[in-house]
C-alpha positions as CSV (number, residue, x, y, z in Angstrom):
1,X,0.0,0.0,0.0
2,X,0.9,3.7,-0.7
3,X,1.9,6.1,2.4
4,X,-1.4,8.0,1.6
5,X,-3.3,5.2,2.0
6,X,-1.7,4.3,4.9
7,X,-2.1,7.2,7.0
8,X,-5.6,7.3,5.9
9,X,-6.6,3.7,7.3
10,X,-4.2,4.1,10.0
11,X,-6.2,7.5,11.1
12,X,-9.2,5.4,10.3
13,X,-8.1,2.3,12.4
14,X,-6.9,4.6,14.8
15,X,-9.8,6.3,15.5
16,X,-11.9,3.2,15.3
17,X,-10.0,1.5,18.2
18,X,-10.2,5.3,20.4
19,X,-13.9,5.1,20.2
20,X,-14.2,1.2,21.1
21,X,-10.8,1.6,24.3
22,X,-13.0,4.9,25.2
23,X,-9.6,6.8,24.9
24,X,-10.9,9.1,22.1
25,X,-11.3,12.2,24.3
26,X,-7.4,11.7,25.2
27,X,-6.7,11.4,21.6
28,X,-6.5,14.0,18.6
29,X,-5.8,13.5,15.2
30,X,-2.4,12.7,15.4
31,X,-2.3,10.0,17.8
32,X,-5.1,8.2,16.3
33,X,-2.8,8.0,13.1
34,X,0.3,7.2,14.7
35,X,-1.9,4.2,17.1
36,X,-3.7,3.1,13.7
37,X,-0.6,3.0,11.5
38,X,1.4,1.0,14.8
39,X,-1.5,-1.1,14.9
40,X,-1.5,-1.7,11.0
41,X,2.2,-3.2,11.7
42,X,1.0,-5.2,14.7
43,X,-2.5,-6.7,12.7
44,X,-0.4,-6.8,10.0
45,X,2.3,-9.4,12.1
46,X,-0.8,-11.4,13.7
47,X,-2.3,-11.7,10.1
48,X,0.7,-13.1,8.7
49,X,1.5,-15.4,11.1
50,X,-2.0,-17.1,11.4
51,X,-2.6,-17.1,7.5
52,X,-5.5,-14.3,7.5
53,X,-3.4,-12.0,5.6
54,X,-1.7,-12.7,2.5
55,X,-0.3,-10.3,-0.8
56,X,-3.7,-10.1,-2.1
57,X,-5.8,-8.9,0.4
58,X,-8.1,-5.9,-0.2
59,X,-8.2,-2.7,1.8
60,X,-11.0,-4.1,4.0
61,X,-9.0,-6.7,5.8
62,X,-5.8,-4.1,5.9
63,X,-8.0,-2.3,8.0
64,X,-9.5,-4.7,10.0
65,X,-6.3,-6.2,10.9
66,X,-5.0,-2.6,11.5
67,X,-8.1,-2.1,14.1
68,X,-7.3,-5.3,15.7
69,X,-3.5,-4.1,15.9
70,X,-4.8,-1.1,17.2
71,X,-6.9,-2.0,20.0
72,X,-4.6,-4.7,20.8
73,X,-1.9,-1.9,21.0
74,X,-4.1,0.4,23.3
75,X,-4.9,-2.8,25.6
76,X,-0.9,-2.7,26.1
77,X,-0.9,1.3,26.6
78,X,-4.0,1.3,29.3
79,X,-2.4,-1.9,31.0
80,X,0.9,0.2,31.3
81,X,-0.5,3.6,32.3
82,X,-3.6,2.1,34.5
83,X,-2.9,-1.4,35.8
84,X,-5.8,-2.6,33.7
85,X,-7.7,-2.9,30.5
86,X,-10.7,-0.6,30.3
């Protein structure tokens, strides 16, 4: 995929995985890309490994597994800052 494209589903992701962690009011813009486009590379290692992602896979599942990377990378950050998930 293109940079463009993956700023765009990352910020998509991103935001996606704020609203579901209920972090979104501690998030702008920014951080929603940089936790979507982490959280592509994380979804994007877990899809690889267990088969569900291979070369031609559509932008759908590049932004499901980015979501899935992303709220799995928000578990982490609320485990770390609070003791527990939310």
């Amino acid at each position: 995929m293109g940079w463009i494209a993956t700023i765009i589903l990352g910020g998509i992701a991103g935001w996606l995985a704020s609203m579901v962690m209920n972090r979104d009011a501690s998030m702008g813009i920014f951080w929603n890309i940089v936790v979507g486009v982490v959280g592509g590379l994380i979804g994007s290692g877990i899809g690889s490994v267990t088969g569900i992602l291979t070369t031609d896979a559509g932008w759908i599942m590049y932004l499901v597994t980015a979501f899935v990377g992303a709220v799995v990378l928000l578990g982490i950050v609320n485990m770390v800052q609070r003791g527990k998930v939310r």
